[in-house]
Steps between C-alpha positions, in 0.01 A plus 500: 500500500738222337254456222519867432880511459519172285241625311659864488832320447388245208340826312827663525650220314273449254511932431895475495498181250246635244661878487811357427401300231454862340839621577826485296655638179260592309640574098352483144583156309801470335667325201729216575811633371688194390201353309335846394780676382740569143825648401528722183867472337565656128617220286541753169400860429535575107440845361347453168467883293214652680450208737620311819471133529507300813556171604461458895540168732199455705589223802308426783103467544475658043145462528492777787626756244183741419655825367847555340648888444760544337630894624714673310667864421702672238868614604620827347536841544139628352196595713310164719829294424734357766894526509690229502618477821218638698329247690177269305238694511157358251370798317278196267352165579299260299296253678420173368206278690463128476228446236590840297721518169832533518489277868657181366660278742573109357606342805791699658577744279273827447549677159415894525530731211475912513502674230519891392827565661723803354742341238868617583392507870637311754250375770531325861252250590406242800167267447324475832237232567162491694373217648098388544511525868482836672677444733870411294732777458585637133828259390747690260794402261818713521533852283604458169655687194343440151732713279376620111 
């Protein structure tokens, strides 16, 4: 009868040990924040006749960066155009990946260029940036004004 419960006792144990092994917080991997993640901050933003240039400060973990977008809307009064005081809203992106023309990033800085934008127009803009892991959320500069 003793053998029994040591026995019954000892398989207890060993049940308890190996199903807890399999509990706990369970989550996909993450990035590591502090060595995985950038800042975007506009250095200059030049409207040139039909086009917008873009110089932005990339800091952090640069090689990260996979896609840049720069979004952007016309402000006026005619049809698919925001006011001027009306909160940001995107009506156009363009979407530069890491390998494609137009992505050039020496070091820190990125350089972006769009082009076709409506001469005597005044646009606001904000370049967001993607980064290679999944996981990362979307990093944006402030809204800005590029005036004709």
């Amino acid at each position: 009868m003793r053998k029994f419960v040591v026995i019954t006792a000892l398989l207890l144990f060993g049940l308890t040990s190996l199903s807890s092994c399999a509990m706990g917080r369970k989550q996909w991997p993450q990035a590591a924040r502090s060595e995985d993640r950038f800042t975007l901050r506009l250095i200059e933003g030049v409207r040139q006749d039909e086009c917008l240039v873009l110089e932005v400060d990339v800091r952090g973990a640069t090689n990260r960066l996979w896609r840049a977008s720069v979004l952007y809307e016309a402000v006026g009064d005619g049809a698919g155009q925001g006011c001027a005081g009306c909160p940001f809203v995107p009506r156009n992106a363009r979407h530069f990946t890491r390998g494609q023309e137009g992505f050039d990033l020496d070091g820190n800085v990125l350089k972006l260029s769009i082009c076709g934008l409506e001469p005597g127009v005044e646009y606001r803009f904000r370049v967001s940036g993607k980064s290679e892991l999944p996981t990362m959320a979307l990093e944006y500069t402030d809204v800005f004004q590029a005036e004709p």
